[in-house]
C-alpha positions as CSV (number, residue, x, y, z in Angstrom):
1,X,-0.5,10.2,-36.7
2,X,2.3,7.9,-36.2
3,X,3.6,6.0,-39.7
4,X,6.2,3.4,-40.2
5,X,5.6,1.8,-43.5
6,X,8.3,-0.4,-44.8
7,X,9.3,-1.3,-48.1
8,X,11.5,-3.5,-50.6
9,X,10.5,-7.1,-50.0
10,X,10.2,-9.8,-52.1
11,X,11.1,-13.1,-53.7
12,X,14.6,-13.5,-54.0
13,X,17.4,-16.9,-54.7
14,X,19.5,-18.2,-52.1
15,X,22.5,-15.9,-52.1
16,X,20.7,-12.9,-52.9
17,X,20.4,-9.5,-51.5
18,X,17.4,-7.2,-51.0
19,X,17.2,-3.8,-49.5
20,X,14.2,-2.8,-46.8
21,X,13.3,0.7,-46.4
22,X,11.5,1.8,-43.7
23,X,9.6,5.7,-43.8
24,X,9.0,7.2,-40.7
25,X,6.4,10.3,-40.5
26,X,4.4,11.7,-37.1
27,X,7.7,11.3,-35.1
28,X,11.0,13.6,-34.3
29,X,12.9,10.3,-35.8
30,X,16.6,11.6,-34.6
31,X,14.8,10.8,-30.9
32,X,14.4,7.1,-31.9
33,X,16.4,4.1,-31.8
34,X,15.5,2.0,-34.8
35,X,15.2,-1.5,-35.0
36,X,14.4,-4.6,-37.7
37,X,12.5,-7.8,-35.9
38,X,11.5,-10.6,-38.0
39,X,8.7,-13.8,-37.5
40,X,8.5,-16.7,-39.6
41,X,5.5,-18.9,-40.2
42,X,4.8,-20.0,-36.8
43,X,6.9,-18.1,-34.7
44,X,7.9,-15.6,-31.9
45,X,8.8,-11.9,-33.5
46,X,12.6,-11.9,-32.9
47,X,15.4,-9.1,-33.0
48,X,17.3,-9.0,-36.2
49,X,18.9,-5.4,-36.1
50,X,19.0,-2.0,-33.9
51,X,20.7,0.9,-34.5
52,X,20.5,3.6,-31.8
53,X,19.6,7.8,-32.1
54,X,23.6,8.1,-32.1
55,X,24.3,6.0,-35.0
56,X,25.4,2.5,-32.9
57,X,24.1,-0.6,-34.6
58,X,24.2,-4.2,-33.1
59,X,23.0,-7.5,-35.2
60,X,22.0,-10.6,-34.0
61,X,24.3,-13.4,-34.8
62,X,22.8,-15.5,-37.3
63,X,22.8,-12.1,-39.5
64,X,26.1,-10.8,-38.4
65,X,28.3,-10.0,-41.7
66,X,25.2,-10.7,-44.3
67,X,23.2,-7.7,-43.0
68,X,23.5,-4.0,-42.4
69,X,21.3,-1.5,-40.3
70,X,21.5,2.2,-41.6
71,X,19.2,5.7,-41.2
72,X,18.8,8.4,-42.8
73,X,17.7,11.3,-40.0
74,X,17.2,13.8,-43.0
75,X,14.6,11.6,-44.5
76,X,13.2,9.7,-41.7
77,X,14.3,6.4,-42.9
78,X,15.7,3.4,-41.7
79,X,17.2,0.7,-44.3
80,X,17.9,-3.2,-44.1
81,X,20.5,-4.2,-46.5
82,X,20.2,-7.7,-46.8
83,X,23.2,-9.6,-48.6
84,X,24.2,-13.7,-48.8
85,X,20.2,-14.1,-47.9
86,X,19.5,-18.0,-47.0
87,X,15.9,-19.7,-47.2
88,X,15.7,-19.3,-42.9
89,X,15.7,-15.8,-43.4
90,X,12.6,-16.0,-44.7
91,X,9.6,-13.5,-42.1
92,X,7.8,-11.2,-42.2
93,X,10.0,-8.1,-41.5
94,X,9.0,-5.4,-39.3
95,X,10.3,-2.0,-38.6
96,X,10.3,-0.5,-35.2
97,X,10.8,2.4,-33.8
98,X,11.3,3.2,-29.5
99,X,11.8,7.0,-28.3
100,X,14.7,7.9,-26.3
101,X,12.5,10.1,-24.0
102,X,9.6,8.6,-22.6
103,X,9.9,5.1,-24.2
104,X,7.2,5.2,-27.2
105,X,7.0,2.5,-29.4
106,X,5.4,1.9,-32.8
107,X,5.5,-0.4,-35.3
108,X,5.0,-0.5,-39.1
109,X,2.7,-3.4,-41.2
110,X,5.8,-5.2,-41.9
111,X,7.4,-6.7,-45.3
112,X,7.3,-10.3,-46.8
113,X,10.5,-11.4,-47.5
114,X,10.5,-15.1,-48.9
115,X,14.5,-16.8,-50.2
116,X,13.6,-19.7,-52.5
117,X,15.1,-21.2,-55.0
């Protein structure tokens, strides 16, 4: 069975930093590109961060220089480091993980992550 659970939200100031973690189990996870989507209240899931099998990570603009993709192939985690976090950054945040050979996909139960003063 499949897991993705995900880890480290929370309330946090403006300006703040937080770390997700998300644990991978049921899956090779070297033979998946990683990715971090968030959704606020009332809208679409969107892209925040990817980082491929190889190690190649790309970042949506708004979080370009605040935010940092990384993994962890020996223990099957992907991590979020959050830094400079601003009140629209607050979502649900949701790991995801898509296989490089015949294109599964899973997602974990996602992580509140609420920036308030």
């Amino acid at each position: 069975q499949v897991q993705l659970v995900e880890s480290g939200g929370g309330l946090v100031q403006p300006g703040g930093s937080l770390r997700l973690s998300c644990a991978a189990s049921g899956i090779i996870f070297r033979l998946y590109d990683m990715a971090w989507y968030h959704q606020a209240p009332g809208k679409q899931r969107e892209l925040v961060a990817t980082i491929t099998s190889g190690g190649t990570t790309n970042y949506v603009g708004s979080v370009k220089g605040r935010f940092t993709i990384s993994r962890d192939n020996a223990k099957n985690t992907v991590y979020l480091q959050m830094n400079s976090l601003k009140p629209e950054d607050t979502a649900v945040y949701y790991c995801n993980a898509n296989g490089i050979i015949g294109g599964s996909r899973y997602w974990g139960q996602g992580t509140q992550v609420t920036v308030s003063s």
